[in-house]
C-alpha positions as CSV (number, residue, x, y, z in Angstrom):
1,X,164.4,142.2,86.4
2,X,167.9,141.0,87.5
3,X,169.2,137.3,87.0
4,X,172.5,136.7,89.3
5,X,174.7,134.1,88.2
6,X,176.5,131.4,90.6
7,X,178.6,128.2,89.7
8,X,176.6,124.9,91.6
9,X,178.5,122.5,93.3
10,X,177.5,119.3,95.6
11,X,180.5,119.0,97.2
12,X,182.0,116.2,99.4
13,X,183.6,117.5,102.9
14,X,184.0,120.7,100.7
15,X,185.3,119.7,98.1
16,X,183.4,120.3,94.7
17,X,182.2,117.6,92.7
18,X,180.9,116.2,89.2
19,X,177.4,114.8,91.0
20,X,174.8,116.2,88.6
21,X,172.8,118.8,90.5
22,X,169.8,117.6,88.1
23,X,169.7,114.8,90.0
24,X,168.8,116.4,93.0
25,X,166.5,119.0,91.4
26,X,164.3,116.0,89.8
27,X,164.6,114.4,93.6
28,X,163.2,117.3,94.9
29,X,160.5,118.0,92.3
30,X,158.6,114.3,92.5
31,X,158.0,115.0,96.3
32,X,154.5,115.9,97.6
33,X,154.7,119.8,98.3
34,X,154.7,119.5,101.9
35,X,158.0,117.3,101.9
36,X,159.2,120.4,99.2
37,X,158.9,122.8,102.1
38,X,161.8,123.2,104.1
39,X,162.7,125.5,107.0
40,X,165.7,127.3,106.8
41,X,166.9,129.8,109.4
42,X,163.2,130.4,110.7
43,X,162.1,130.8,107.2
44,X,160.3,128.1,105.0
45,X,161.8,127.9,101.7
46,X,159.6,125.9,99.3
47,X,159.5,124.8,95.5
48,X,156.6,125.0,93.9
49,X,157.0,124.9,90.1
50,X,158.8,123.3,87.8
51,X,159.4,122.5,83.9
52,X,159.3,118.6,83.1
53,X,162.6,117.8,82.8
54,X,162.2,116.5,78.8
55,X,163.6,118.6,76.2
56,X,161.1,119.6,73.4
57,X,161.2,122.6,71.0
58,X,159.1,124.5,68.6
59,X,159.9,124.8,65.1
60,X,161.7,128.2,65.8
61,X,164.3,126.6,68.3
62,X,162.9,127.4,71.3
63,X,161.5,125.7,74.2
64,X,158.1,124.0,74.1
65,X,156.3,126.1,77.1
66,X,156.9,123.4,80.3
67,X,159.0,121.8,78.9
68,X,163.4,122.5,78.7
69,X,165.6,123.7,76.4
70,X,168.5,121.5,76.8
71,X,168.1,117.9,78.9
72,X,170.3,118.7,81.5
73,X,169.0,121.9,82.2
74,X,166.7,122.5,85.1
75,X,164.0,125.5,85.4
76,X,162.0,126.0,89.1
77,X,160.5,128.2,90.9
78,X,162.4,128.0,94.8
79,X,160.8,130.8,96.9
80,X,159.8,132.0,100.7
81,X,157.1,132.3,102.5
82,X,156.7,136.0,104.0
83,X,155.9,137.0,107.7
84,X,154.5,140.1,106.8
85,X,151.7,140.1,105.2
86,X,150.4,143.0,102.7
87,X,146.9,144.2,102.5
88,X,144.3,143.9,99.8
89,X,141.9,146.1,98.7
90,X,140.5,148.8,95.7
91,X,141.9,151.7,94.4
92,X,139.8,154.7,95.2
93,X,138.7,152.4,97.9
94,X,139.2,153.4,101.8
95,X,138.2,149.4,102.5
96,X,141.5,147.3,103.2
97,X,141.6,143.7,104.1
98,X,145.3,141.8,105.1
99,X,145.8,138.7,103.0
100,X,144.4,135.7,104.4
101,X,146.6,133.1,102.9
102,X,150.8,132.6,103.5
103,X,152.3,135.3,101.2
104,X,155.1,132.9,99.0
105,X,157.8,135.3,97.2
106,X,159.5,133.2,94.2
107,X,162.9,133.4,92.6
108,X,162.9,131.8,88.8
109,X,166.1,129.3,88.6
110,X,167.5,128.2,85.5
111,X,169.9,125.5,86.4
112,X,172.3,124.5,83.6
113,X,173.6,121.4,84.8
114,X,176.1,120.3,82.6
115,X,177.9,123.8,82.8
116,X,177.4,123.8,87.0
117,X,175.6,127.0,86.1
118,X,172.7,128.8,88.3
119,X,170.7,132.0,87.2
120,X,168.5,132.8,89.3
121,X,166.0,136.3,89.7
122,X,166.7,138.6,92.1
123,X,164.0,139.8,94.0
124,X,164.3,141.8,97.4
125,X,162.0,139.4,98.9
126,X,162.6,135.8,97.6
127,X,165.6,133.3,98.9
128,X,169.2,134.2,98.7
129,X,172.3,132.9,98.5
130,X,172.6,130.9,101.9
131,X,168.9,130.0,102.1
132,X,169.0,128.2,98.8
133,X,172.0,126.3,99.6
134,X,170.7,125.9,103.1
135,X,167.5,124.3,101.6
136,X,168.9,122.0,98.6
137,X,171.3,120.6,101.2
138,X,168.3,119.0,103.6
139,X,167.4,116.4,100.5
140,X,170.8,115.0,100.8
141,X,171.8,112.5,103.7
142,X,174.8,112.8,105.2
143,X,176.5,116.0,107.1
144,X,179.5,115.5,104.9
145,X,177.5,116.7,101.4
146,X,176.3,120.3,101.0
147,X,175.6,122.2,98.0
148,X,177.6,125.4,97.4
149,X,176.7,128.3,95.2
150,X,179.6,130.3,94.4
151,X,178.6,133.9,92.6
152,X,180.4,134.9,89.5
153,X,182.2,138.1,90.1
154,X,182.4,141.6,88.3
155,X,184.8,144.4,88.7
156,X,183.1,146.6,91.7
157,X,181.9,150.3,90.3
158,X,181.8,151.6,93.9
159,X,185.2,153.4,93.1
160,X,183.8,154.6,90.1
161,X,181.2,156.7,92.1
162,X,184.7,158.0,94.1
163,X,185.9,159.6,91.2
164,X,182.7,160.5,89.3
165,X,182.2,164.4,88.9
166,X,178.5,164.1,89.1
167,X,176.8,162.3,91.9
168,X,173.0,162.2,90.5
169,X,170.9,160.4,93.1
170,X,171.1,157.7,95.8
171,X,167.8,156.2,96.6
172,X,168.1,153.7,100.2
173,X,165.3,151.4,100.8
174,X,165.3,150.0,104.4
175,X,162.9,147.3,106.4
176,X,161.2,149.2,109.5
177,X,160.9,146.5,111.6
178,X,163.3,146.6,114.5
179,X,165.6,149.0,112.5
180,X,168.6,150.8,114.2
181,X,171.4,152.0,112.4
182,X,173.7,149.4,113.7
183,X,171.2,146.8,111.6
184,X,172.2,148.8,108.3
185,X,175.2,150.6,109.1
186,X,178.6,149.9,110.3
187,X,181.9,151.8,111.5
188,X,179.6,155.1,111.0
189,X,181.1,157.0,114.3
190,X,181.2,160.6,113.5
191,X,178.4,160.3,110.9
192,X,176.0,159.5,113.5
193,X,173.9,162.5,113.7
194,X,173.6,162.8,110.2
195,X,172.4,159.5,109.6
196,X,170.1,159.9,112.4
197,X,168.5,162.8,110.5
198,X,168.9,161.5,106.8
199,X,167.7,157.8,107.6
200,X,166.8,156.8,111.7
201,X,163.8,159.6,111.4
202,X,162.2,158.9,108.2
203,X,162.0,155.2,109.7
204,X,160.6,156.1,112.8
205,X,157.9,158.2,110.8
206,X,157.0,155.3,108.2
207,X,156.6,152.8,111.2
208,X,153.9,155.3,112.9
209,X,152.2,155.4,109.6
210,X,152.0,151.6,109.1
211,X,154.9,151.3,106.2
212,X,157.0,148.1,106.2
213,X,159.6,149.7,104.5
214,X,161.2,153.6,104.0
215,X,162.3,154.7,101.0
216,X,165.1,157.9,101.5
217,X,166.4,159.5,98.2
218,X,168.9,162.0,98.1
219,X,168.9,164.2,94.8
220,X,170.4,166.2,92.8
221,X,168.6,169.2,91.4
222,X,168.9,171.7,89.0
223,X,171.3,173.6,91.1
224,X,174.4,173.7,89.2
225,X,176.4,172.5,92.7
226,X,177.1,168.6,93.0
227,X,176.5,166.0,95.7
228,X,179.9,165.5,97.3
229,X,181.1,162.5,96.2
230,X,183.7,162.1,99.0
231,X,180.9,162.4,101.5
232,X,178.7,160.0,99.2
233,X,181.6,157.1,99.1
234,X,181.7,157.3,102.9
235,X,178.0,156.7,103.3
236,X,178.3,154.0,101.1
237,X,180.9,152.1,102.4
238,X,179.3,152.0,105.8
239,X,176.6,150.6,104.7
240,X,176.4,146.7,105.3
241,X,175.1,145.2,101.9
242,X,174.6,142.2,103.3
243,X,172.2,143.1,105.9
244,X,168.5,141.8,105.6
245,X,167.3,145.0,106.7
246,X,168.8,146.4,103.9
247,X,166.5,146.1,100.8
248,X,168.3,147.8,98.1
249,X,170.9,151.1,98.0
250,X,171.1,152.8,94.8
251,X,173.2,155.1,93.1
252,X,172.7,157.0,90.1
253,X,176.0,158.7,89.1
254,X,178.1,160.3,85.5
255,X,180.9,157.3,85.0
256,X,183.8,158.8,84.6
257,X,184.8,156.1,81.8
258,X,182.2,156.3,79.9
259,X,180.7,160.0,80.8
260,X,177.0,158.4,80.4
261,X,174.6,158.3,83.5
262,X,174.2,154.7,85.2
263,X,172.8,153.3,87.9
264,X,174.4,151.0,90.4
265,X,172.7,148.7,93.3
266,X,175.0,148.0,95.7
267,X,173.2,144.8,96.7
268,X,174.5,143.8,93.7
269,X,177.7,145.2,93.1
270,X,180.7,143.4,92.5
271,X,178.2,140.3,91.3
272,X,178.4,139.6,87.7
273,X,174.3,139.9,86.8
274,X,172.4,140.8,83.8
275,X,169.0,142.9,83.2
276,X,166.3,140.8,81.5
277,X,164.1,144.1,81.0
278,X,161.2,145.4,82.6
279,X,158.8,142.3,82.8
280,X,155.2,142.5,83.0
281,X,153.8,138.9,83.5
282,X,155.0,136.9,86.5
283,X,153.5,133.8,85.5
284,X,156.3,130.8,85.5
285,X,155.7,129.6,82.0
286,X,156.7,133.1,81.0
287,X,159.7,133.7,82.9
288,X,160.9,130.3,82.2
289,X,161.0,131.0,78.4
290,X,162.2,134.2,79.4
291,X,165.7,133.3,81.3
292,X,166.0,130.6,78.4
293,X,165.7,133.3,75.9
294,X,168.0,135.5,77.9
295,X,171.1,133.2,78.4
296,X,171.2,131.1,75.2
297,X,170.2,134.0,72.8
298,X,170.9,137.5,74.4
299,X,174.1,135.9,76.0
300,X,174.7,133.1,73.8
301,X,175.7,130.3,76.5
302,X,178.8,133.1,77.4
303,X,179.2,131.8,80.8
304,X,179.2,128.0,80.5
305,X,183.0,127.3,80.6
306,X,183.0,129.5,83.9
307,X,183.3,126.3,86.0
308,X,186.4,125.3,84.5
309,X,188.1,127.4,87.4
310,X,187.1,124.8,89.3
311,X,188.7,121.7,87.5
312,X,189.4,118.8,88.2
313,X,185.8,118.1,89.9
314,X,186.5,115.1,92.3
315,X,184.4,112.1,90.1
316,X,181.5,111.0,92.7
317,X,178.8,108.2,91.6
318,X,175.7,108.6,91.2
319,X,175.0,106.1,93.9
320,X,177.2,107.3,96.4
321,X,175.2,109.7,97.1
322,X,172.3,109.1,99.1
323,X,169.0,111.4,98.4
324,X,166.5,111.9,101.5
């Protein structure tokens, strides 16, 4: 599991102020649950869970379970209800039925208020960047307030994988529904035919077999002859990260820093993020001890002063702003 990392902001005709998003979270979270569900872009966005916003600890220092860590600190659950809908059934079972009920992806948010600090999960499925901000912003009246997420950066390893000697794996996952290569790729011109091979066919072959998605991996064997990793870093670059039909693109290459294997998402890349392990509960008590865990004792509070880029925040009162 991935947490990305954003400063929060509600800002005033665009410009960033102190207001404490904390306010608006504990707005949000006294409604009933269909005033909580929003649409956004043709998608309902909706939060469902929450932590009480009192801080109380166990003897060991961490948080009680539902309740926070610090008392300006905010921990939902903000996610999105899916079109598709998966099927239920038994393994070793030919008997499949399609879920009955609205299928509602999640994305855990850790909101640390008094550092203008967002970690929230990355899923491929859940709310990103411009839905969140798109939904926050409908509980506040007034066109001239929005709330902005702005992503803490990273250096990019894309031009890592340029100069890498060994090119390991790429692994693409795309959506099938209504894909072209147009939806995915851009500027591909004389790499047509090759991504109509590698990428268009496999599509066309999970759609006839019922698959919402295709998986396409590209990898190297125990030949001793290496991917090309010219060829590779044009494939890459075409690709359009920020496309929704573009569920993850992986690549699994020697860095030529380090000489040790890794693994980059390009989904991701260039966003500063951190790996909170392989989880196997999904339950929100869980995860919400879990990001707490991961920022204040794996990461020890390391990005709190990040908003200070930002200063001076233009001083707003509480009452100026007016919550709907």
């Amino acid at each position: 599991m991935k947490a990305l990392y954003f400063n929060v902001f509600i800002c005033k005709n665009g410009e960033k102020t102190d207001y404490p998003i904390s306010k608006l979270i504990d707005h949000i979270n006294n409604k009933q649950a269909k005033d909580r569900t929003k649409e956004v872009d043709g998608k309902f966005i909706f939060l469902s869970k929450h932590r009480f916003p009192e801080m109380k600890r166990k003897d060991n220092g961490m948080a009680m379970d539902g309740y926070e860590y610090e008392v300006g600190n905010r921990t939902v659950w903000i996610g999105k209800f899916l079109e598709d809908k998966p099927f239920a059934g038994e393994i070793g079972s030919e008997q499949l039925e399609e879920i009955s009920g609205d299928v509602y992806q999640p994305n855990t948010c850790l909101f640390i208020c008094e550092a203008h600090l967002l970690l929230m999960e990355f899923t491929n499925l859940g709310p990103k960047k411009n839905a969140l901000e798109g939904y926050l912003s409908q509980f506040i009246e007034g066109d001239e307030y929005t709330v902005k997420l702005v992503p803490l950066i990273k250096e990019k390893m894309l031009s890592l994988v340029k100069a890498s000697e060994s090119i390991k794996e790429i692994v693409i996952t795309v959506k099938n529904d209504d894909f072209s290569l147009n939806s995915v790729f851009k500027e591909y011109g004389e790499h047509k035919t090759l991504l109509e091979k590698a990428v268009e066919s496999p599509v066309k072959a999970g759609k006839e077999m019922g698959a919402n998605e295709t998986t396409i991996v590209f990898k190297k064997g125990k030949m001793r002859k290496n991917m090309s990793s010219d060829m590779v870093s044009k494939i890459l670059e075409m690709i359009n990260i920020k496309s929704d039909y573009l569920v993850s693109a992986k690549v699994t290459f020697l860095n030529p820093k380090t000489q040790e294997k890794e693994t980059i998402n390009l989904k991701l890349d260039g966003l500063y993020n951190t790996d909170l392990g392989e989880i196997k509960s999904n339950g929100f008590d869980f995860l919400a001890n879990k990001f707490t865990e991961h920022y204040y004792d794996t990461h020890k509070r390391n990005k709190n002063t990040e908003y200070h880029r930002f200063l001076p925040l233009e001083n707003i009162s509480i009452d100026e702003i007016k919550l709907k």
